[in-house]
NUKOLGU-71862 format. One record per residue (C-alpha): x, y, z; residue in three letters. Coordinates in pm, 1 decimal. Layout:
residues N
xx=X, yy=Y, zz=Z, code=ALA
...
END
This chain:
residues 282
xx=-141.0, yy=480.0, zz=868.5, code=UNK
xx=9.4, yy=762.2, zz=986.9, code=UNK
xx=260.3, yy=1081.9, zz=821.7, code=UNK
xx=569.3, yy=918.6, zz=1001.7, code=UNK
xx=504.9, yy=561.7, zz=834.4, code=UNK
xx=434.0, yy=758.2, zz=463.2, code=UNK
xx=748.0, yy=951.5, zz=486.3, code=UNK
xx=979.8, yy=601.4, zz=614.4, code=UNK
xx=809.6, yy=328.7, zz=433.5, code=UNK
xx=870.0, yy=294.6, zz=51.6, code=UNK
xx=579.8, yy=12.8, zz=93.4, code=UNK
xx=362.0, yy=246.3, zz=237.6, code=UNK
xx=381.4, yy=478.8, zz=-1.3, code=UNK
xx=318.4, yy=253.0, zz=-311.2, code=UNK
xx=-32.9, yy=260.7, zz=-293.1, code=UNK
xx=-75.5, yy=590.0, zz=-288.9, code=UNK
xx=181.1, yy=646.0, zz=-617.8, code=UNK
xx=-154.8, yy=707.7, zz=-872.1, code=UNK
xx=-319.6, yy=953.0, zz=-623.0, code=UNK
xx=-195.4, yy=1232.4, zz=-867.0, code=UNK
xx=-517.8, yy=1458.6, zz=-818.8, code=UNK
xx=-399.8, yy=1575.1, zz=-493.4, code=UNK
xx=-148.0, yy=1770.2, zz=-608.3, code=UNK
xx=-439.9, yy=2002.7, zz=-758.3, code=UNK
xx=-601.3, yy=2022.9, zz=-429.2, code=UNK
xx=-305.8, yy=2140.7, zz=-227.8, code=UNK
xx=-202.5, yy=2424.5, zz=-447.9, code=UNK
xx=-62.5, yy=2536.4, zz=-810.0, code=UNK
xx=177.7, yy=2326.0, zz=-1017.6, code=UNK
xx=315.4, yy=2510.2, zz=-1309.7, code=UNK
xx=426.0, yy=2236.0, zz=-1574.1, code=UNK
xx=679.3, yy=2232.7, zz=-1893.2, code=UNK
xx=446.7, yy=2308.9, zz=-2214.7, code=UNK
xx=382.6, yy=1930.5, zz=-2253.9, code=UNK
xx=200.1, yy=1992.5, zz=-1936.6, code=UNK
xx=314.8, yy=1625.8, zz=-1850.2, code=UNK
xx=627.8, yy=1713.9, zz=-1693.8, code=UNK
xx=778.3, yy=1962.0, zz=-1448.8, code=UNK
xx=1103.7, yy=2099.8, zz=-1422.1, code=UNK
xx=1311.7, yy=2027.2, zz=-1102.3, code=UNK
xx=1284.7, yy=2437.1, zz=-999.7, code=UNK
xx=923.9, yy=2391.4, zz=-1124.0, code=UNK
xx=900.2, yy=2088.3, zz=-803.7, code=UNK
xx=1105.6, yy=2311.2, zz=-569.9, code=UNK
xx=880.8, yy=2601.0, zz=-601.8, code=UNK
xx=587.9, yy=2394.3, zz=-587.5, code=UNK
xx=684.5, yy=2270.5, zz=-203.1, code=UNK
xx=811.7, yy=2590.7, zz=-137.0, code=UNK
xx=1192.6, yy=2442.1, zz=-86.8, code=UNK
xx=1532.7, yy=2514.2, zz=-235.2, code=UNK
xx=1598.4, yy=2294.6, zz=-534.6, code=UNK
xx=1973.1, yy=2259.6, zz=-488.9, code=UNK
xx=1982.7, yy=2158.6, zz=-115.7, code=UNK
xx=1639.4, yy=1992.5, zz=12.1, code=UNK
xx=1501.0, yy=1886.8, zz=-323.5, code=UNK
xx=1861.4, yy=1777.8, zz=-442.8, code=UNK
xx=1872.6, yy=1547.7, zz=-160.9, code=UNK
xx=1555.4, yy=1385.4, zz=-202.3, code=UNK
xx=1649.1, yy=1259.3, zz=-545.1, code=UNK
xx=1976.7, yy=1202.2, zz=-446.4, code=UNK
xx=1875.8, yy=951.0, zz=-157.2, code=UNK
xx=1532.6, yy=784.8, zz=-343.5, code=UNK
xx=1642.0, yy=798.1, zz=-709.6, code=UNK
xx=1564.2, yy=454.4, zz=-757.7, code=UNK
xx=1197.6, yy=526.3, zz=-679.2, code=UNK
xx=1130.7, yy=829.6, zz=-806.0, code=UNK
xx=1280.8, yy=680.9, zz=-1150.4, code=UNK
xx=1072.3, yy=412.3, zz=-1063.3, code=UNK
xx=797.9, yy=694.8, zz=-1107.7, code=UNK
xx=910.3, yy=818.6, zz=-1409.4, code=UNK
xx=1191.8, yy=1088.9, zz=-1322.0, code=UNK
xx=1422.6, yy=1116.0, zz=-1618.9, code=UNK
xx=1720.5, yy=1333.2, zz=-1704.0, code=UNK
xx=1703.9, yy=1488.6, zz=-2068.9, code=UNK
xx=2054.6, yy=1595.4, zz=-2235.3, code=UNK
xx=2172.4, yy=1860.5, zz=-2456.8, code=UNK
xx=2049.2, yy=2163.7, zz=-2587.7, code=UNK
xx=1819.0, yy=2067.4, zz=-2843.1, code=UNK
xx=1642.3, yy=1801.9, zz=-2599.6, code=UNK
xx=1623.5, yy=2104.3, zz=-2351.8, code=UNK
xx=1496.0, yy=2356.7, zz=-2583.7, code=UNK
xx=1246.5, yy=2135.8, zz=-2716.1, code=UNK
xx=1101.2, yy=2035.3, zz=-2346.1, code=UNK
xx=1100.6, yy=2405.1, zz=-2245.4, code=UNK
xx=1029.2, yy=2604.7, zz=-2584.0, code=UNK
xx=1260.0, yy=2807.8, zz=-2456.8, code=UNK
xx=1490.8, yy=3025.1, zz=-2675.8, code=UNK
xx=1775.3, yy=3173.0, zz=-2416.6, code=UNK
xx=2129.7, yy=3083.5, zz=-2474.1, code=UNK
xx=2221.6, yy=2722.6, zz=-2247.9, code=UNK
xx=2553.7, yy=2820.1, zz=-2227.4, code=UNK
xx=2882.2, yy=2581.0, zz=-2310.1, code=UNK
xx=2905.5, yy=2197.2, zz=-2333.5, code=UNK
xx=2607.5, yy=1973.5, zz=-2291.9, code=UNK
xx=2361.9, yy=2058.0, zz=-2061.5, code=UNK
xx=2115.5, yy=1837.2, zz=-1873.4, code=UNK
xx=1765.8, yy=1846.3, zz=-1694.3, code=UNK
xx=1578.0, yy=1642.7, zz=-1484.3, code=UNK
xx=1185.7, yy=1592.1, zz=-1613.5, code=UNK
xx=924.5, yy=1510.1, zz=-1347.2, code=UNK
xx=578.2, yy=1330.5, zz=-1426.4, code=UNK
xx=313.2, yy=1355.4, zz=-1187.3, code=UNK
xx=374.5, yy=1056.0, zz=-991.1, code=UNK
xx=735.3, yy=1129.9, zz=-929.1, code=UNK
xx=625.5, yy=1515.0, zz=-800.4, code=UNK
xx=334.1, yy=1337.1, zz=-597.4, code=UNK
xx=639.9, yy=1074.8, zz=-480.9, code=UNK
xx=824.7, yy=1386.4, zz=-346.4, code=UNK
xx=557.7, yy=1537.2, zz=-115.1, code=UNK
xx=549.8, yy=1201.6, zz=48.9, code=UNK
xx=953.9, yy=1239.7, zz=96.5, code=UNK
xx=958.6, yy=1663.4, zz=198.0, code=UNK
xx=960.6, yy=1646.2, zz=577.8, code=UNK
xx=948.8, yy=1975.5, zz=626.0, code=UNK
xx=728.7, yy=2143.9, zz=346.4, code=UNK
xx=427.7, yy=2234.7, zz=459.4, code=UNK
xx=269.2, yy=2197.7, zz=103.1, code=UNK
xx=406.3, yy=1833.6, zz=132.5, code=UNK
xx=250.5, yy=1799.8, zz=443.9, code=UNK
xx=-80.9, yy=1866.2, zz=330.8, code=UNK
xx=-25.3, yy=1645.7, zz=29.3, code=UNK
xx=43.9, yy=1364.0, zz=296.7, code=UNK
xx=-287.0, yy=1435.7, zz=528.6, code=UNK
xx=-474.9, yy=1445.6, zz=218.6, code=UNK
xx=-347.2, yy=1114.1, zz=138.2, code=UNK
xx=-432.3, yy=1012.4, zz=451.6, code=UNK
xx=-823.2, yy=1128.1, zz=522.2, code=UNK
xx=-906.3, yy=1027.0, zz=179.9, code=UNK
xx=-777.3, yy=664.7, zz=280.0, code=UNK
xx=-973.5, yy=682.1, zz=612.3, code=UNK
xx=-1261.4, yy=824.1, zz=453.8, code=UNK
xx=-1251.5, yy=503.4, zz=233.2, code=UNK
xx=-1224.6, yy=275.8, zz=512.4, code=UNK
xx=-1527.6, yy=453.0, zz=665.1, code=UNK
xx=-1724.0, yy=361.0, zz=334.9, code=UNK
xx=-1615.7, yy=38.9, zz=383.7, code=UNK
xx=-1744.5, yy=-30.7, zz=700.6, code=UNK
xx=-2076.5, yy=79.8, zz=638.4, code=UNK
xx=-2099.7, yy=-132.1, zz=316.9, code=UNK
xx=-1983.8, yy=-429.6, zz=530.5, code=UNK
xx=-2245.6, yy=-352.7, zz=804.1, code=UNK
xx=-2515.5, yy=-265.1, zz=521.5, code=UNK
xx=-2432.2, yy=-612.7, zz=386.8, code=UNK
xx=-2432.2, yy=-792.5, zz=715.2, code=UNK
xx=-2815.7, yy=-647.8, zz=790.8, code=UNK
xx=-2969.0, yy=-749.5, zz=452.4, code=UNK
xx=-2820.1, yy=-1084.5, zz=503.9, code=UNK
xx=-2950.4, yy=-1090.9, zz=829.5, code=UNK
xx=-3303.4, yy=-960.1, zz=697.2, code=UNK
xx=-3312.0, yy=-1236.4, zz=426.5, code=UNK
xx=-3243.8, yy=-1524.7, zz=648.7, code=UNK
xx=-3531.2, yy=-1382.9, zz=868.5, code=UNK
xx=-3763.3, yy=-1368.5, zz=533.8, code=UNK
xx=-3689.5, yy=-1691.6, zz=450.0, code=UNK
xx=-3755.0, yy=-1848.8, zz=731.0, code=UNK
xx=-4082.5, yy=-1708.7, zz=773.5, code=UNK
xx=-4209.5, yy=-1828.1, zz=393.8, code=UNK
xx=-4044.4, yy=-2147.5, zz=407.0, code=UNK
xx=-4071.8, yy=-2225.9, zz=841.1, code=UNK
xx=-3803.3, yy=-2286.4, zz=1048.8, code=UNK
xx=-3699.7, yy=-2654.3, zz=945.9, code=UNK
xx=-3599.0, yy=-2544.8, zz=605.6, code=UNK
xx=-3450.9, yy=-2243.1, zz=733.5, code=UNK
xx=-3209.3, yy=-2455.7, zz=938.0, code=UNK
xx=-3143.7, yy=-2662.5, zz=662.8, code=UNK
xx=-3022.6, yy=-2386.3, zz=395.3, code=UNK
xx=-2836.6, yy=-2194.3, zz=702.3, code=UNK
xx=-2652.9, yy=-2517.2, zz=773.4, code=UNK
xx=-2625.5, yy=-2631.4, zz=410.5, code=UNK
xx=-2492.8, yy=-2232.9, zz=350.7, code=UNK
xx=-2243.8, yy=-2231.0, zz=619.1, code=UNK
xx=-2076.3, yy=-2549.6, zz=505.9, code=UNK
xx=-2027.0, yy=-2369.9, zz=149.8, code=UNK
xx=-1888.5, yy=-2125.6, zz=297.9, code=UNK
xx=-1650.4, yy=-2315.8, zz=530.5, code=UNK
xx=-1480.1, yy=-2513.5, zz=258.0, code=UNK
xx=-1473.1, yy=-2235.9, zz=1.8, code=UNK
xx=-1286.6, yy=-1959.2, zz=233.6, code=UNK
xx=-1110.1, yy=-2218.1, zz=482.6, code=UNK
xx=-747.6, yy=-2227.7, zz=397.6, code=UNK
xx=-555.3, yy=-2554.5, zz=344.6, code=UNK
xx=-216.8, yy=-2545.9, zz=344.8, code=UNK
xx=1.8, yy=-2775.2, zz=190.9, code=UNK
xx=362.2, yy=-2837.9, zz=324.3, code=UNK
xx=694.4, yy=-2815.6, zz=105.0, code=UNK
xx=626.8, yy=-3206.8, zz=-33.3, code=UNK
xx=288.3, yy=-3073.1, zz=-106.1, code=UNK
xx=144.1, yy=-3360.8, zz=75.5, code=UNK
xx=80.9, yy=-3244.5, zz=409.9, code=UNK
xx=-134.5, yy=-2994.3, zz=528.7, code=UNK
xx=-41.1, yy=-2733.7, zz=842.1, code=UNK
xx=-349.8, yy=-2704.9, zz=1048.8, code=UNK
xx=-347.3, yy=-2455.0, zz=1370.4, code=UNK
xx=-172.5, yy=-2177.6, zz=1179.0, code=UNK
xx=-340.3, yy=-1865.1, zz=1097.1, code=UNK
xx=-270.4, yy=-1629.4, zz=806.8, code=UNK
xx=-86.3, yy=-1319.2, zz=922.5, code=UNK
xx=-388.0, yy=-1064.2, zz=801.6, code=UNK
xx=-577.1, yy=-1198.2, zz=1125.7, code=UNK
xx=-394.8, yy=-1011.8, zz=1341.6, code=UNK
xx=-387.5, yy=-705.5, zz=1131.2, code=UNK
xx=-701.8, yy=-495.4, zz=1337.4, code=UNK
xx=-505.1, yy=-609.8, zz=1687.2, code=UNK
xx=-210.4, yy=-450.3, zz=1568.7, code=UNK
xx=-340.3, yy=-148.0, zz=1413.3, code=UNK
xx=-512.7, yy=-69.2, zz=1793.7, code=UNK
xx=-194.6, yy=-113.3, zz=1977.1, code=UNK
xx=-11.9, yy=157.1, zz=1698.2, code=UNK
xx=-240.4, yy=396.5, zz=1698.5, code=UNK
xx=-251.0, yy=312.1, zz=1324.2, code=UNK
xx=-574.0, yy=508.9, zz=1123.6, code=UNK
xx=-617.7, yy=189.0, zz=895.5, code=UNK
xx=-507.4, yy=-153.4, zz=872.3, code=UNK
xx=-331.3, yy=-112.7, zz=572.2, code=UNK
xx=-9.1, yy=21.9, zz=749.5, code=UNK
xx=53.6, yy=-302.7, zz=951.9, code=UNK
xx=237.4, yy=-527.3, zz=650.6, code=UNK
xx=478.8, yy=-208.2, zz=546.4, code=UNK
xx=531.3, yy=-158.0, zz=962.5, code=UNK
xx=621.8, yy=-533.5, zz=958.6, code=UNK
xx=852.6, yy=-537.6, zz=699.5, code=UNK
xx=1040.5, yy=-166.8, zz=788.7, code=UNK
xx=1101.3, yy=-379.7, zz=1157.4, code=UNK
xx=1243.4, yy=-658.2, zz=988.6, code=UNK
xx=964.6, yy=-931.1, zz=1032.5, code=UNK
xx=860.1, yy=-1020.0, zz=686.6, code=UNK
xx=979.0, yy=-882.2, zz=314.2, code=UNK
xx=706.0, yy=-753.4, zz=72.8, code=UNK
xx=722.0, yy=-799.0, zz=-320.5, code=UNK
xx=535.1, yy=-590.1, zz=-525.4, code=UNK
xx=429.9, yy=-820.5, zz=-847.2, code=UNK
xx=168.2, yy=-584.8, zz=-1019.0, code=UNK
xx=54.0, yy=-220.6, zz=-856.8, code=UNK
xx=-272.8, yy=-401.1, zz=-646.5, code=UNK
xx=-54.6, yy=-773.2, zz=-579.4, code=UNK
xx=234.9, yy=-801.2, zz=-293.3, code=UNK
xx=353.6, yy=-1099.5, zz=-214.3, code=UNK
xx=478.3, yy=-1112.0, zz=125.3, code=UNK
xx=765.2, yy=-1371.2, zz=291.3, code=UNK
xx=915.8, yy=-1436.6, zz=611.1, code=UNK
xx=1291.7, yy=-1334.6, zz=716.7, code=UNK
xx=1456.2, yy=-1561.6, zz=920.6, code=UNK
xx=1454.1, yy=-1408.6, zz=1265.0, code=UNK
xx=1101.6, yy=-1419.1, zz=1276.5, code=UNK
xx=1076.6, yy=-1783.8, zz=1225.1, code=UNK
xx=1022.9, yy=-1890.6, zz=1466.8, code=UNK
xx=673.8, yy=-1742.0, zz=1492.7, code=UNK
xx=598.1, yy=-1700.4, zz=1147.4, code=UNK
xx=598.9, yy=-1951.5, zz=826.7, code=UNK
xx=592.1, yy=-1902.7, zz=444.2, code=UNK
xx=278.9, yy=-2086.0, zz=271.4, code=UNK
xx=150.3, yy=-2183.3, zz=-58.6, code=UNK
xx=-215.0, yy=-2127.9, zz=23.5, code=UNK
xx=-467.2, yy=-2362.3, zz=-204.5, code=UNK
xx=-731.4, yy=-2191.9, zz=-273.6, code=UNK
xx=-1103.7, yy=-2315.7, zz=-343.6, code=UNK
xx=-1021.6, yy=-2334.8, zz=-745.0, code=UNK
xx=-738.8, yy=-2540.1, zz=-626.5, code=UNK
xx=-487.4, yy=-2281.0, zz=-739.8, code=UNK
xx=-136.4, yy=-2241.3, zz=-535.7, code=UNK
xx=-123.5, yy=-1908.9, zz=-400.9, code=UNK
xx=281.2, yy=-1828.4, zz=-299.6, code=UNK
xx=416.6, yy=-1568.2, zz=-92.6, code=UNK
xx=165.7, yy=-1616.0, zz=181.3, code=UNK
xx=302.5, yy=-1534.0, zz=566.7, code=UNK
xx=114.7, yy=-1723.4, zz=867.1, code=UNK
xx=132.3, yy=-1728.6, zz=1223.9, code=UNK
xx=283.4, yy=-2072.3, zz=1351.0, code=UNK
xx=22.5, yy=-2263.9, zz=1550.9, code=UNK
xx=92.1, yy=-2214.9, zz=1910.9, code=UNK
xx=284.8, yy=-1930.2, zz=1836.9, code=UNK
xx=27.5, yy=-1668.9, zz=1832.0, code=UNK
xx=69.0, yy=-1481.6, zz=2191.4, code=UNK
xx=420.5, yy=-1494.0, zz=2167.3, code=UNK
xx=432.8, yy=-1340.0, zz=1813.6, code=UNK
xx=148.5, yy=-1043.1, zz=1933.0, code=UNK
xx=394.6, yy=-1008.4, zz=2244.0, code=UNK
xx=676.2, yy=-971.6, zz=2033.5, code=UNK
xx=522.9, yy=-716.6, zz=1798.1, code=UNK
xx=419.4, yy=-496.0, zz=2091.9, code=UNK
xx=761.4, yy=-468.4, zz=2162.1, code=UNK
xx=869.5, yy=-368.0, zz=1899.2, code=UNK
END
């Protein structure tokens, strides 16, 4: 992941929407006296930029999302006096406000090209993400030595024939609990040479210059390749568009419960050089 992908990719930047605590870390937010809300010159001053030309645009372009974060607009006087507790004349007719939650103020800094408080709200973001990845690795490689340390155990209690049994016994577990089978459209029939489209995630990261891996699916679907649908805030579903096709399929994955798992993308079998060749040039 990078700052360029963050600031292009809505997809991108939907898993970072509940990382409100960085906005305490890059400097001062004065809020409304609910202290859940912030007025639009509040936001402005916060990034350091001018609330009726770079901030106005912003909402202007990505209102959709930032409503999606909870920006609202308040209306009349009595609504406006009672967010603000303010007492000053509003002048004539019926005047209006925008209200901004947390979310929708972190939303912003990932919008603000050029603030350099938004910029820091971004790399924050972004070491906290690698610094999680980092964490993740060692786990992984923590978890790969203890297994290797209790097959090693075991096979010097129980000797090496029953070690080669429970190995062998343990691998075939494995294999038909995490080997997908995919069933065609009639359900009948199932695809075998195709691999799912997360295999090639690490290959493609490397060639980007990505930090983690978790840019490659929002890079995919800003160039066109697949379309992502958020169903809950930690589920995306993920589908192919047709010009990519030809090297990519939709699957209903079965998993070991049985359970049909939609909106799946997969590399078509003999497709897979042509697909990585195609994605390097993109």
């Amino acid at each position: 992941m990078n700052e360029e992908l963050l600031i292009e990719s809505a997809a991108a930047r939907a898993d970072y929407y509940s990382r409100t605590e960085v906005l305490e870390k890059v400097g001062t937010l004065a809020l409304l006296p609910d202290g859940l809300h912030a007025s639009r010159e509040q936001v402005a001053a916060f990034y350091g930029v001018n609330a009726e030309t770079a901030l106005k645009h912003i909402v202007r372009r990505h209102r959709e999302e930032l409503e999606g974060n909870g920006l609202h607009t308040i209306e009349g006087k009595d609504a406006i006096r009672g967010a603000t507790c303010t007492t000053k004349e509003l002048g004539r007719g019926r005047p209006r406000m925008m209200l901004f939650p947390k979310r929708a103020i972190l939303n912003v800094g990932m919008l603000l090209r050029d603030s350099e408080v938004a910029k820091q709200v971004r790399r924050y973001l972004l070491d906290v993400e690698a610094g999680a990845s980092d964490i993740q690795r060692v786990e992984a490689s923590q978890a790969q030595a203890t297994t290797a340390l209790d097959a090693e155990n075991l096979a010097a209690v129980l000797g090496p024939l029953v070690a080669r049994q429970v190995t062998a016994e343990t691998e075939a577990i494995v294999a038909r609990q995490f080997s997908p089978r995919m069933e065609s459209a009639t359900g009948t029939e199932r695809r075998q040479g195709s691999e799912p489209l997360g295999n090639f995630r690490n290959a493609i990261a490397e060639h980007f210059g990505f930090r983690s891996i978790n840019a490659v699916f929002p890079f995919l679907a800003d160039k066109g390749a697949i379309r992502e649908e958020r169903v809950s805030p930690r589920i995306v579903k993920r589908f192919v568009l047709p010009e990519w096709s030809g090297v990519l399929e939709d699957g209903t994955q079965i998993n070991k419960e049985g359970v049909a798992l939609t909106g799946t993308v997969r590399v078509r079998a003999g497709k897979q050089t042509e697909f990585m060749n195609r994605v390097r040039s993109l």
